[in-house]
Backbone bond lengths (Angstrom), bond angles and torsions (degrees), N, CA, C in turn:
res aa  C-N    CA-C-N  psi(-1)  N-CA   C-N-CA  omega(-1)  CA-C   N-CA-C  phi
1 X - - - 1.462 - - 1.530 109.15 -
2 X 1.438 131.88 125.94 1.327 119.06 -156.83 1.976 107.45 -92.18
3 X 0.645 119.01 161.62 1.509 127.04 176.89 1.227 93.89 -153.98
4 X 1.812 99.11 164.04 1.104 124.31 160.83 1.598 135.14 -76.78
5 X 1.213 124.83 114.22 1.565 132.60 -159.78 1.574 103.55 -15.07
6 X 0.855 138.30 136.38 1.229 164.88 100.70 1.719 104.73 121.64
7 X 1.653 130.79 8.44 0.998 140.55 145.28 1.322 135.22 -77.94
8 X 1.375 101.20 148.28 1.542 110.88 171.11 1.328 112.83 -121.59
9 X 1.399 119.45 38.39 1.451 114.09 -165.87 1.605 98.22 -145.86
10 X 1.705 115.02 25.95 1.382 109.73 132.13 1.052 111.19 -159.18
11 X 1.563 97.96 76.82 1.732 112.83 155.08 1.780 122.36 -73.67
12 X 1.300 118.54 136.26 1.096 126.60 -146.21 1.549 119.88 29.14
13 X 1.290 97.19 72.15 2.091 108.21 -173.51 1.930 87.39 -113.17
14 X 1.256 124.38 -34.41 1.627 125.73 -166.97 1.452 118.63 -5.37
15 X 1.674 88.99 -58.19 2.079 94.37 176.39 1.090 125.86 -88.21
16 X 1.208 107.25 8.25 1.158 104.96 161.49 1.624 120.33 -109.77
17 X 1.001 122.92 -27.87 1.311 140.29 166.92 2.015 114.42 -69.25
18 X 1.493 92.54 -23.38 1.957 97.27 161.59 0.999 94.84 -82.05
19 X 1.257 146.86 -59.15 1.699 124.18 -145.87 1.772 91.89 -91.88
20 X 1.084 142.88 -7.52 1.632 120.98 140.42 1.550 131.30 -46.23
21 X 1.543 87.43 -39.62 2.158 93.69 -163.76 1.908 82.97 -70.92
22 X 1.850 128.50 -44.73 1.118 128.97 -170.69 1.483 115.93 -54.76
23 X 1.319 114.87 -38.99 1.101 112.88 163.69 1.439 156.21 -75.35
24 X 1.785 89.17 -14.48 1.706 110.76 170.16 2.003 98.64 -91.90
25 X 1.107 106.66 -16.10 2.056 104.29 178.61 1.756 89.43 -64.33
26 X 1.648 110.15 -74.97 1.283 131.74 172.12 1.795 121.71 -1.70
27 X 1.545 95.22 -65.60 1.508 120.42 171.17 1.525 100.10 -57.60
28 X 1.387 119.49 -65.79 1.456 117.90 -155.65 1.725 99.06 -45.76
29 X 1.417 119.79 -53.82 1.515 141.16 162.26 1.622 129.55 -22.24
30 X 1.875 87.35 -26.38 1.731 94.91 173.69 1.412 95.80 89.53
31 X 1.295 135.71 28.21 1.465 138.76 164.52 1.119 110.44 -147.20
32 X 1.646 90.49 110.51 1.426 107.90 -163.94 1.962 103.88 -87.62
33 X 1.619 118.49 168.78 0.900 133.68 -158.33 1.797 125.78 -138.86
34 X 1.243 120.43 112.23 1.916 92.04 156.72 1.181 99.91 -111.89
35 X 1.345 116.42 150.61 1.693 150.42 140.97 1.601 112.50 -82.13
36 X 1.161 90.70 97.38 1.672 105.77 159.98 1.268 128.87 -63.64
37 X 1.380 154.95 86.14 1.221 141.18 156.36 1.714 148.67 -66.49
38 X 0.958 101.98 61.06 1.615 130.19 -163.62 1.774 103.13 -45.00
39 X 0.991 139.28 -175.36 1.668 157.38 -158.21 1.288 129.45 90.90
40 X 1.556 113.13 -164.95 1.283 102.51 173.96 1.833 91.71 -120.82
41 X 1.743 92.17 176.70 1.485 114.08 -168.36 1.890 103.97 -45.87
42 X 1.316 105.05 149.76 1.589 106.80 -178.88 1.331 120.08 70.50
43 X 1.260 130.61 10.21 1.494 129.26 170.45 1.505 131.86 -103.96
44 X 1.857 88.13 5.96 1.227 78.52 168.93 1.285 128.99 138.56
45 X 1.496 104.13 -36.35 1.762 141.25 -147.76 1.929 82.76 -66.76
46 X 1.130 112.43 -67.03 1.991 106.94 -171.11 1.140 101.64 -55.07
47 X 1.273 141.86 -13.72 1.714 104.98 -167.15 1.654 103.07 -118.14
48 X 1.470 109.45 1.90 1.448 118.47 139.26 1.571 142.38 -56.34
49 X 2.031 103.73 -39.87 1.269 119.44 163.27 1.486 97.55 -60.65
50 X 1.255 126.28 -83.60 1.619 153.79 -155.72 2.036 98.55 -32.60
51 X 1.574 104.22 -34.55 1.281 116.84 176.46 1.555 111.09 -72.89
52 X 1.475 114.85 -43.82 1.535 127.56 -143.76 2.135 78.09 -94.50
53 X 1.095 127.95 -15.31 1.154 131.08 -157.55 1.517 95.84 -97.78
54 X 1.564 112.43 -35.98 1.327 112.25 -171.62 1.442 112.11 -78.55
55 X 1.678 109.99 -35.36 1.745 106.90 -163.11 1.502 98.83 -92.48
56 X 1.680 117.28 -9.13 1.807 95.27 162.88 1.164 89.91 -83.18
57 X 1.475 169.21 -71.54 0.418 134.39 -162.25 1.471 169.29 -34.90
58 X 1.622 98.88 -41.32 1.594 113.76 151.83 2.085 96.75 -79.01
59 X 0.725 139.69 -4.99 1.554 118.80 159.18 1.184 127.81 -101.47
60 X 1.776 109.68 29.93 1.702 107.59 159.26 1.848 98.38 107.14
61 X 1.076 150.94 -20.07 1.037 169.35 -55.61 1.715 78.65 172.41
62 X 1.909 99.32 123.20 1.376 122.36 -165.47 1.720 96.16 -113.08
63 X 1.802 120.91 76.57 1.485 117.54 -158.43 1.670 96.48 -108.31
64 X 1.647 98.68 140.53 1.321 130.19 -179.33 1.044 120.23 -114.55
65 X 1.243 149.93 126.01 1.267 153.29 -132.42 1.733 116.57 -156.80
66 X 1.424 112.48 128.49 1.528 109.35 -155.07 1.855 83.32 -158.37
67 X 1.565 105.51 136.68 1.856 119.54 155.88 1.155 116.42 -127.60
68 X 1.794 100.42 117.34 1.760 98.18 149.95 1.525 135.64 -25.83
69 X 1.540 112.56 142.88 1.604 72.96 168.27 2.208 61.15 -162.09
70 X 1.724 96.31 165.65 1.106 107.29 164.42 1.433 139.04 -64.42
71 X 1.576 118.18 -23.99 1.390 117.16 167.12 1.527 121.37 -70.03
72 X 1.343 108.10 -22.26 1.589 112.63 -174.95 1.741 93.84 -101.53
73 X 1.056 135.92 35.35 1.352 114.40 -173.81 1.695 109.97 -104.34
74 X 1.212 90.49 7.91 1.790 91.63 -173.82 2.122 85.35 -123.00
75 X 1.033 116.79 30.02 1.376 113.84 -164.83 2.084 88.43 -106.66
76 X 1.122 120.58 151.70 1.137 98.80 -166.47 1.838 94.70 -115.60
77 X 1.333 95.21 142.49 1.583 94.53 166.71 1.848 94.30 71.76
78 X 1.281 119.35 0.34 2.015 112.30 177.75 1.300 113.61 -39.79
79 X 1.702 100.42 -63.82 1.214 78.25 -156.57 1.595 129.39 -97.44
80 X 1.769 108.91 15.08 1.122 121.55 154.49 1.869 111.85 -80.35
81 X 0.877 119.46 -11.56 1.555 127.09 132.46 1.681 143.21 -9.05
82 X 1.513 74.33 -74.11 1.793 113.74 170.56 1.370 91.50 -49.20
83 X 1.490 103.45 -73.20 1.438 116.00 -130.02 1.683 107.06 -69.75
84 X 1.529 102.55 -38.41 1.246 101.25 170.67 1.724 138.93 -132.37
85 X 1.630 100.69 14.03 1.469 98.45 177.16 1.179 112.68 -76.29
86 X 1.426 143.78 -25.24 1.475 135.37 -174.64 1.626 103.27 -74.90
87 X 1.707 131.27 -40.32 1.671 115.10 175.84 1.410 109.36 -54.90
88 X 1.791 108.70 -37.56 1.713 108.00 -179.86 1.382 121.39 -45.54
89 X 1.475 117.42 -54.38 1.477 135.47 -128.99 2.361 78.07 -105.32
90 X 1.194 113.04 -24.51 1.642 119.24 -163.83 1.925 95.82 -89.27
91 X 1.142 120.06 -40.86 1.178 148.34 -148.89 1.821 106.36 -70.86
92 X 1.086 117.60 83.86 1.699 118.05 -164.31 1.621 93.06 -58.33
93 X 1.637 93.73 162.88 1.560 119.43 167.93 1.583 110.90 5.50
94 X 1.514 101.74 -84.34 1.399 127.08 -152.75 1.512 106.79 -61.41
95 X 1.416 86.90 -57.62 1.907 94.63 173.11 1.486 133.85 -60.82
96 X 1.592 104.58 -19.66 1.317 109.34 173.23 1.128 104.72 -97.47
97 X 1.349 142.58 7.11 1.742 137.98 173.24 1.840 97.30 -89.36
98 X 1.537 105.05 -39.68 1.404 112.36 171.40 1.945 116.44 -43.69
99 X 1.345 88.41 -53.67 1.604 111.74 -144.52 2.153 92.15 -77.86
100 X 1.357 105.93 -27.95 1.355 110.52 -175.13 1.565 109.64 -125.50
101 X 1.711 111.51 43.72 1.412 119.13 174.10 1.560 129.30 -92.48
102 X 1.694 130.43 84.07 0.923 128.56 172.44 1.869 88.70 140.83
103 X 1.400 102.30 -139.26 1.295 107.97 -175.27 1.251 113.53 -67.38
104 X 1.646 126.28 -29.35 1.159 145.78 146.58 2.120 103.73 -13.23
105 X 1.117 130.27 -44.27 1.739 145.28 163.46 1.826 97.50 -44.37
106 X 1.145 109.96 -58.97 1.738 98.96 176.94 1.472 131.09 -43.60
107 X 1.146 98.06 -18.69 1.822 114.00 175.34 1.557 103.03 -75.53
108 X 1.303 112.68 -24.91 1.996 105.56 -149.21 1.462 87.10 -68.17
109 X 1.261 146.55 -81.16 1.375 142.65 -167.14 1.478 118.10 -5.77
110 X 1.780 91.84 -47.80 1.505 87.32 -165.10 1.411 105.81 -88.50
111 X 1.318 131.53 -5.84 1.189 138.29 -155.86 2.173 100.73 -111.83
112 X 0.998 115.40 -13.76 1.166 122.13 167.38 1.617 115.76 -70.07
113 X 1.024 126.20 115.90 1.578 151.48 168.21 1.566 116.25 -37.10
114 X 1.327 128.08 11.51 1.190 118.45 161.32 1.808 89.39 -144.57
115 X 1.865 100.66 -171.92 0.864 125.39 179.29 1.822 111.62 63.09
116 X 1.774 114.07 -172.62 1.566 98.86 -172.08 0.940 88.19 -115.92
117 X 2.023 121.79 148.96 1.434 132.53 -138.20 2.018 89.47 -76.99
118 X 1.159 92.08 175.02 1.979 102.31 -179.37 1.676 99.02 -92.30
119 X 1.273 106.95 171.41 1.577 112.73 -177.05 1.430 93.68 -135.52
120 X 1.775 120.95 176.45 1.237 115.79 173.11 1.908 115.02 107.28
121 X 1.133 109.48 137.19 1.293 114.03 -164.33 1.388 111.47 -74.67
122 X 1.931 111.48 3.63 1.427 114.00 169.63 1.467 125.30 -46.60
123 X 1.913 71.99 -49.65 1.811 101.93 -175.34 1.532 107.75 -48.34
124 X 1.847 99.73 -82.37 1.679 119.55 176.14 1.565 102.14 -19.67
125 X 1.176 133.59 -57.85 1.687 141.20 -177.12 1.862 102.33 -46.98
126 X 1.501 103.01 -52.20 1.250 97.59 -151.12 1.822 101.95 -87.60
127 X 1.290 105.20 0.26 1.700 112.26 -164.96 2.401 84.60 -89.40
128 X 1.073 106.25 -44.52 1.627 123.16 -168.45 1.819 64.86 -47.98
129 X 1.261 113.62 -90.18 1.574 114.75 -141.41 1.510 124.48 -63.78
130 X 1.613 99.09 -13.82 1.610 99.71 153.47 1.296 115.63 -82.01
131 X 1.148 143.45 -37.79 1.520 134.60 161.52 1.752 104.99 -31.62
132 X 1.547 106.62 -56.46 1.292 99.03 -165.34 1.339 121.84 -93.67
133 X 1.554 122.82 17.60 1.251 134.09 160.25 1.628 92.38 -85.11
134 X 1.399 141.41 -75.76 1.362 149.42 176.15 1.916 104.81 -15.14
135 X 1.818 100.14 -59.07 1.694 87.34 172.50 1.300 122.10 -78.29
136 X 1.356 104.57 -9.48 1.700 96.62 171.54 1.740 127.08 -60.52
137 X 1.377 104.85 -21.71 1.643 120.09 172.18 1.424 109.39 -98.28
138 X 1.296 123.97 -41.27 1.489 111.43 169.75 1.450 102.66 -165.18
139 X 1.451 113.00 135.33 0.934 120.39 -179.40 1.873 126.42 -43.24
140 X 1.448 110.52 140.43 1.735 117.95 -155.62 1.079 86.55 -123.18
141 X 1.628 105.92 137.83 1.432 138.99 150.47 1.657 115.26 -118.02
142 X 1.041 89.24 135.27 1.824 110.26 -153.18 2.030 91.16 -123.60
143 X 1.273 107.65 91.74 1.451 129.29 162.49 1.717 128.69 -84.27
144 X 1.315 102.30 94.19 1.465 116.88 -167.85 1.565 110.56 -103.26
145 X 1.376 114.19 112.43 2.057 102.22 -166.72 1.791 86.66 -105.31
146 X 1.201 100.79 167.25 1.637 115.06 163.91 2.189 97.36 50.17
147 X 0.986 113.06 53.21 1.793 119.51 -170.64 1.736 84.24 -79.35
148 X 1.344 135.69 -26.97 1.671 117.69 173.87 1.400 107.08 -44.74
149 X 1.642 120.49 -32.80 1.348 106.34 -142.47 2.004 102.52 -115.94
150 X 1.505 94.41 3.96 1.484 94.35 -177.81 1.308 125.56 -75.15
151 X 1.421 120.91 133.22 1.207 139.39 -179.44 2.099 111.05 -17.89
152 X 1.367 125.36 115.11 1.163 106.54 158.03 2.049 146.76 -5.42
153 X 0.973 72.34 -69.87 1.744 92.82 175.25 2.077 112.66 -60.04
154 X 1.643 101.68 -40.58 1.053 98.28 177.51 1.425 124.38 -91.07
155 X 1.530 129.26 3.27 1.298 155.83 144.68 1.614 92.69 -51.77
156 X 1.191 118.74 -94.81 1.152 135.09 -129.37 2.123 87.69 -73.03
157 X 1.519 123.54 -20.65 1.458 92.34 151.99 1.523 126.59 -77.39
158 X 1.576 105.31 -18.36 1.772 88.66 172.74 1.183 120.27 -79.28
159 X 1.435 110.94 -17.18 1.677 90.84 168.02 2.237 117.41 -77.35
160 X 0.855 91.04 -43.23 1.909 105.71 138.57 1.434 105.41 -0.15
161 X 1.457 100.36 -81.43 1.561 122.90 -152.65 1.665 102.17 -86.08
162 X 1.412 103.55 -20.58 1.908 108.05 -179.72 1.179 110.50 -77.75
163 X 1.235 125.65 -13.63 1.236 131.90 -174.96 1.658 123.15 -94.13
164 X 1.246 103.85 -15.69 1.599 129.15 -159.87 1.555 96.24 -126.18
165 X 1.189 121.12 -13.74 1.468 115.75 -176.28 1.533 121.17 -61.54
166 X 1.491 119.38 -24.20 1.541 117.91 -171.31 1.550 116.98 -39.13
167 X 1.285 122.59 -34.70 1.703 105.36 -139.67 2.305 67.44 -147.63
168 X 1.151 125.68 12.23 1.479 120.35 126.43 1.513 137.95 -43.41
169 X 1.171 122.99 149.77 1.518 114.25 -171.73 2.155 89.58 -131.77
170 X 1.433 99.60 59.64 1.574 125.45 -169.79 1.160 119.02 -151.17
171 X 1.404 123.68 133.35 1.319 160.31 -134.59 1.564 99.07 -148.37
172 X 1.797 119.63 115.03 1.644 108.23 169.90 1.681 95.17 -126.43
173 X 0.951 92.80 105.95 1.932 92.27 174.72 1.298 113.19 -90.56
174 X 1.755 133.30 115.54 1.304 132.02 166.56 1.010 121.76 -103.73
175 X 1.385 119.28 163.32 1.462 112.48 165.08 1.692 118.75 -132.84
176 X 1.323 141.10 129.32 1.241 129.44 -144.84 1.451 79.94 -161.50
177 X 1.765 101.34 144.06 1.368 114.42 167.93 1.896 107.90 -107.74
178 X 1.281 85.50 118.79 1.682 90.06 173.69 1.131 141.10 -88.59
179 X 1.485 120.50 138.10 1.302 163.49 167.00 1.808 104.78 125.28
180 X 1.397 98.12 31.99 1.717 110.16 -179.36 1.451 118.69 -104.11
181 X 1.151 104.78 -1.00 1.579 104.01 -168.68 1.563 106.93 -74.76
182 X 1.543 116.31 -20.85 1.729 110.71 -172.58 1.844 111.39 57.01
183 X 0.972 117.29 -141.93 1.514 112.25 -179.34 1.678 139.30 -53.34
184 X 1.816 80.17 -0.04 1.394 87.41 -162.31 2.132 93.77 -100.56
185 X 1.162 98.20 -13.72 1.698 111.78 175.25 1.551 107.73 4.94
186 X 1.613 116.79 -69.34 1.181 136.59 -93.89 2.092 80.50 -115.26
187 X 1.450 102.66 -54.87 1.665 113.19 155.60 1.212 109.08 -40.44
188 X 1.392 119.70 -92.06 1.250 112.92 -167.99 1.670 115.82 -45.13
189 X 1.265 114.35 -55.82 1.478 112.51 -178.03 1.927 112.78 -31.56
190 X 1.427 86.33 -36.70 1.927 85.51 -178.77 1.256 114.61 -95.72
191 X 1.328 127.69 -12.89 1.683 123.66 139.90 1.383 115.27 -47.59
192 X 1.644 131.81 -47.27 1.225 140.81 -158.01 2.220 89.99 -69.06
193 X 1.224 92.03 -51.87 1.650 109.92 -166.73 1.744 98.55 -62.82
194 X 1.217 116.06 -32.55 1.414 106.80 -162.09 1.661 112.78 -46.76
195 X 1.475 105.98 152.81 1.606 101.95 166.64 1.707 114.26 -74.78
196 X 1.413 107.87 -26.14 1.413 90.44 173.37 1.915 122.54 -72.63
197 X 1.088 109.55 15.54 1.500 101.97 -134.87 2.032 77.96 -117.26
198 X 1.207 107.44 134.26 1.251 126.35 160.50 2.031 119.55 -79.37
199 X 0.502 149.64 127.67 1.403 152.34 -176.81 1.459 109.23 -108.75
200 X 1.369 142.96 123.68 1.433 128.22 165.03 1.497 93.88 -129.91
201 X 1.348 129.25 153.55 1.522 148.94 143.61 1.122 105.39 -93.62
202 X 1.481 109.58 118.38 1.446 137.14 -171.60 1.533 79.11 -90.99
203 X 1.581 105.26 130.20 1.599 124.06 174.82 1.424 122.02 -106.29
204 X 0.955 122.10 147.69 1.845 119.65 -161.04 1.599 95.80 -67.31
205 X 0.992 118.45 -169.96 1.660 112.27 166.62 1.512 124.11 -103.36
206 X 1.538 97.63 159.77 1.766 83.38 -165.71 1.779 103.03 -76.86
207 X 1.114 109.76 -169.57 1.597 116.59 153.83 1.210 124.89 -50.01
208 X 1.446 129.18 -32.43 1.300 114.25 169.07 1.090 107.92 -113.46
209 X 1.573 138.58 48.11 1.181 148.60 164.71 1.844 103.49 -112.66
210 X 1.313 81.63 -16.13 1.790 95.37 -171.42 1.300 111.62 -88.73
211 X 1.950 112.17 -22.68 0.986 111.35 -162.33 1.601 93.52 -104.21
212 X 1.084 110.71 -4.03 1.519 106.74 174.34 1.448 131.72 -76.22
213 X 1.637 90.95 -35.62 1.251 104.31 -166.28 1.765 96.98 -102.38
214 X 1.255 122.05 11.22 1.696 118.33 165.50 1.753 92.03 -103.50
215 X 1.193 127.52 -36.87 1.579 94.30 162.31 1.513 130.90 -94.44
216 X 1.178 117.54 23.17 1.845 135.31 153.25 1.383 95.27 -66.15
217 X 1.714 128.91 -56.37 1.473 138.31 -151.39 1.418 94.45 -91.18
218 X 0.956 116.67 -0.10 2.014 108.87 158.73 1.504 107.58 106.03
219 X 1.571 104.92 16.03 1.693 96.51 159.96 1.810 124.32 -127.50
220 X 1.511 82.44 62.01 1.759 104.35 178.66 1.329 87.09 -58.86
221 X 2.028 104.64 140.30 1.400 118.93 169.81 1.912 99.06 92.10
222 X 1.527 126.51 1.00 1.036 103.19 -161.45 1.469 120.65 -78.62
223 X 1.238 135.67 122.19 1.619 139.34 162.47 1.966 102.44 8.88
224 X 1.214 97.73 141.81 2.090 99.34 160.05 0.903 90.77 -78.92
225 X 1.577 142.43 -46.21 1.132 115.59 -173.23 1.943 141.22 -71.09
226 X 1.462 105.36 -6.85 0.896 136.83 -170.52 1.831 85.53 -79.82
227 X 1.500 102.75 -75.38 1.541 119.28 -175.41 1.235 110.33 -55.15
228 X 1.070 159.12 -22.21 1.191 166.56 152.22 1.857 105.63 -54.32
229 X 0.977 114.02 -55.93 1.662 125.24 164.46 1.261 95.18 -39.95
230 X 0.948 135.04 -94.65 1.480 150.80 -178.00 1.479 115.86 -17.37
231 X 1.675 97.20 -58.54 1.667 101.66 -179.33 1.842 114.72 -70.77
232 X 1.406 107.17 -22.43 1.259 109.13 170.71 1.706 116.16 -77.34
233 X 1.173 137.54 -33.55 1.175 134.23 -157.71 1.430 90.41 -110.52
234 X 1.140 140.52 -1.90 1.716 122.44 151.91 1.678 104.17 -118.45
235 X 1.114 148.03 34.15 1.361 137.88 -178.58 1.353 109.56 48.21
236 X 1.288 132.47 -9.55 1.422 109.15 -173.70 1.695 110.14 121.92
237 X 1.632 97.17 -25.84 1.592 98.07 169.38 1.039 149.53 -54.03
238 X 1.497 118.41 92.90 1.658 101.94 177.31 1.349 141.56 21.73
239 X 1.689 88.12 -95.41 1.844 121.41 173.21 1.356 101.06 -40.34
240 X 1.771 111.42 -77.48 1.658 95.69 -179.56 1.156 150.57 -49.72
241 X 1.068 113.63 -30.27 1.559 139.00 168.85 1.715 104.86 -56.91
242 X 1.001 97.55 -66.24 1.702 103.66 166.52 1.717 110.20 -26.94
243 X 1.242 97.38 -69.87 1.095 102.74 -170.94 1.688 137.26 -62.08
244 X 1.748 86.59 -25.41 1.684 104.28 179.59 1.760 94.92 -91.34
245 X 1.134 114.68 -13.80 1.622 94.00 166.48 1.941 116.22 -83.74
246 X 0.785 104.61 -16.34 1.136 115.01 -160.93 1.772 93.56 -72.02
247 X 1.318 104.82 -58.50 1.259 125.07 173.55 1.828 120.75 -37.63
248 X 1.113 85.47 -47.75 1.733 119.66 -178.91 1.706 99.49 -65.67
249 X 1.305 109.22 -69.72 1.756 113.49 179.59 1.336 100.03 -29.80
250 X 1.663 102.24 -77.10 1.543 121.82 -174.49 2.007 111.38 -23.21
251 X 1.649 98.20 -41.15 1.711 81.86 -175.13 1.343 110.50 -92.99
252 X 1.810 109.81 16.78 1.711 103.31 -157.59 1.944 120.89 48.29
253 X 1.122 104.88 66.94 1.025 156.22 161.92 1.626 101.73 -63.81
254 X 1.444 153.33 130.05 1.071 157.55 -154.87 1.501 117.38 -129.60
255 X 1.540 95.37 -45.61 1.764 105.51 178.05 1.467 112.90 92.84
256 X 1.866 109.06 25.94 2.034 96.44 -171.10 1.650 69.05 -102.58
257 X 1.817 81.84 -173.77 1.574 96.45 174.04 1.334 121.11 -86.52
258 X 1.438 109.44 -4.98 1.683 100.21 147.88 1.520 129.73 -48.86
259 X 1.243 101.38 -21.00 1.527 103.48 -167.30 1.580 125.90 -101.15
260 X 1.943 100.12 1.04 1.527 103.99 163.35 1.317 123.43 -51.11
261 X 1.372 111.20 -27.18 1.782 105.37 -163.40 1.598 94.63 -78.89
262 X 0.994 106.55 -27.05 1.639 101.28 176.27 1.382 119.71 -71.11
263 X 1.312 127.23 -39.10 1.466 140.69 178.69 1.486 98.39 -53.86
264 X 1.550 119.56 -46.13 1.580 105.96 -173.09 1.571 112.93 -78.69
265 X 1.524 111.68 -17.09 1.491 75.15 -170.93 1.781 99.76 -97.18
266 X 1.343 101.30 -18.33 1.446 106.05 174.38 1.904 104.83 -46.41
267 X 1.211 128.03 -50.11 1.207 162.03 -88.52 1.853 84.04 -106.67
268 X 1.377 111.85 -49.03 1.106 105.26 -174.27 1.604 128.56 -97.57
269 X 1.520 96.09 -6.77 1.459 103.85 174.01 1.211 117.02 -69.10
270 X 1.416 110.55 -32.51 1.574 114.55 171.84 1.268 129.42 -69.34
271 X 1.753 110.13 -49.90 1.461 97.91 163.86 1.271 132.22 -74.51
272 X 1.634 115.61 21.44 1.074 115.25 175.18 1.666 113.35 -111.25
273 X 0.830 101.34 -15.14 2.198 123.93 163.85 1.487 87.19 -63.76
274 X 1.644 133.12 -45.18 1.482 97.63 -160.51 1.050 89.26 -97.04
275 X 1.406 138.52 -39.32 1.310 111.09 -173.14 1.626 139.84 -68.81
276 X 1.614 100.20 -14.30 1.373 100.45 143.72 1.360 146.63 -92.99
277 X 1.510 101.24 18.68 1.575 117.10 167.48 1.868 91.53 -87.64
278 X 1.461 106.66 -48.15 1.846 90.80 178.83 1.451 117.97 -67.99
279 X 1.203 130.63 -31.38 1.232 134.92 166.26 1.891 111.73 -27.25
280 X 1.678 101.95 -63.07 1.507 110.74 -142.49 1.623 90.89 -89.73
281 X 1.383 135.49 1.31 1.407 132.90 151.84 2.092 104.08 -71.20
282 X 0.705 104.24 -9.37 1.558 102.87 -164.62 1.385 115.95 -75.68
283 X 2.119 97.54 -43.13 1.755 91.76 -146.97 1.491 102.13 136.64
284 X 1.742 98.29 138.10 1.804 98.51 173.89 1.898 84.62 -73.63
285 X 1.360 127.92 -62.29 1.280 109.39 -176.18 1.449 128.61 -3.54
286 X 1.574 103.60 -83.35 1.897 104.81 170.69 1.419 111.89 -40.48
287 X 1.218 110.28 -52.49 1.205 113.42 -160.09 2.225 112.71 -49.70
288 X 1.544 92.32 -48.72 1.476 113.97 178.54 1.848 102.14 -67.16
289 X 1.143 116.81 -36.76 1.253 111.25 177.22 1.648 133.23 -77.99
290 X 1.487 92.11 -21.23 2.091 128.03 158.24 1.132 96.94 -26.14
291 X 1.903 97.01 -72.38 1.484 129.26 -143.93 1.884 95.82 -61.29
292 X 1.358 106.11 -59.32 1.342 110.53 -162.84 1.609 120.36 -64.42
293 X 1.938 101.51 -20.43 1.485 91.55 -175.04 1.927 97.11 -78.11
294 X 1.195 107.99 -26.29 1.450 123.74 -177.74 1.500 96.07 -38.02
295 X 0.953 110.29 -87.01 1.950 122.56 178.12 1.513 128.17 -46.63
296 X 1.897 102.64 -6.66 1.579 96.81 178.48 1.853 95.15 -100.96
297 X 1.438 111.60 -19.25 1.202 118.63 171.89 2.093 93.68 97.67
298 X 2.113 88.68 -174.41 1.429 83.00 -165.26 1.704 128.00 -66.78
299 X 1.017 105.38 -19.81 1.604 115.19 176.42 1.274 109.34 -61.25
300 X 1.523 124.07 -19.61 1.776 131.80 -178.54 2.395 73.27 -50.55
């Protein structure tokens, strides 16, 4: 199963990791691109960016890097923030007359280090033409993780920038778990829709993606039946799996098929450690709403 040198954290990633390399050729071409990376938490979606971040990178590729996250989501303009106030504010004389030449100047307000950032489609206008002054010197990849949870304002320039991307020499790869965005739905949904916009569903792993990556985690030689345990008590997820091996090592754990009955009951304590580590970033809300789908059972 091929991976990338010295990882185990994108086994069966291929199609998704082709339509990256397609999209950084694409860019070089002057046709610019987003790749959507859609799923839910633990499947995967970051260490696909973290990859797609590395090989523009060793291929010349000028990459900027910015995460949603829920405390900044009422923050306006954040996480176009991220992405580009530190080249602004780092960026001597010459390079910043470059970097903010023409309409590309409507951005500086917001990109200046004091005061509270500006709002208004002046901005959104002037953020498009600093992106595309940035690919005018070398081609930009624009890395967006957790895009369910990004601030309004900074949605609504990438859809901005999706629209204007053709004859860009730019690449925005996100990754967002869907039907999570809450108010922000309606943005992203028309990023998801765009014609420039690639869409992938990151897929759990198969059975022998499961069985690969439980002998990566130190149980080379392990039983199908062992691996099969495994693939049942995390779906196939990454994250969980991770985690229920980890668990497993910890008791010296062996990997024969004696040791399925243990994987299940072990099986759920673990994915339930991570999912209440994602829970308690959320909110007593989620948390109270956890509880209740918990008690109506799976048909809730």
């Amino acid at each position: 199963m091929p991976l990338q040198p010295g990882s185990d954290e994108l086994v069966e990633r291929e199609r998704e990791l082709a339509a990256v390399d397609a999209a950084l050729r694409g860019a070089r071409s002057g046709a610019g691109r987003i790749i959507m990376l859609d799923g839910p938490g633990g499947i995967g979606k970051t260490s696909v960016l973290e990859e797609a971040a590395r090989r523009a990178a060793a291929d010349g590729f000028d990459v900027l890097g910015a995460r949603g996250s829920e405390l900044e989501r009422e923050l306006t303009f954040g996480v176009a923030l991220q992405l580009f106030q530190r080249r602004a504010l780092r960026a001597d004389a010459d390079e910043r007359r470059t970097l903010l030449a023409g309409a590309a100047s409507l951005a500086e307000p917001l990109l200046a280090a004091s005061g509270d950032p500006p709002a208004g489609q002046a901005v959104t206008h002037g953020l498009f033409w600093l992106t595309s002054n940035m690919a005018a010197e070398r081609p930009l990849l624009l890395c967006v993780d957790d895009a369910h949870v990004v601030d309004a304002p900074s949605l609504a320039f990438l859809l901005y920038l999706a629209q204007r991307l053709e004859d860009v020499e730019a690449v925005v790869c996100l990754t967002a778990r869907p039907g999570e965005a809450g108010t922000n739905e309606g943005v992203l949904g028309g990023l998801r829709a765009h014609p420039a916009t690639e869409r992938l569903d990151v897929q759990p792993l198969s059975r022998g993606g499961v069985g690969w990556l439980v002998a990566a985690q130190g149980f080379a030689g392990a039983a199908p039946a062992f691996v099969a345990a495994c693939a049942d008590a995390t779906g196939g997820n990454p994250f969980y799996l991770r985690e229920l091996l980890r668990v497993l090592r910890a008791q010296e754990i062996r990997g024969t098929a004696q040791d399925a009955p243990a994987v299940r009951s072990v099986g759920p304590q673990a994915v339930a450690k991570a999912v209440w580590l994602a829970l308690s970033h959320l909110g007593p809300e989620a948390t109270a709403l956890a509880r209740a789908v918990a008690v109506l059972g799976d048909s809730a």
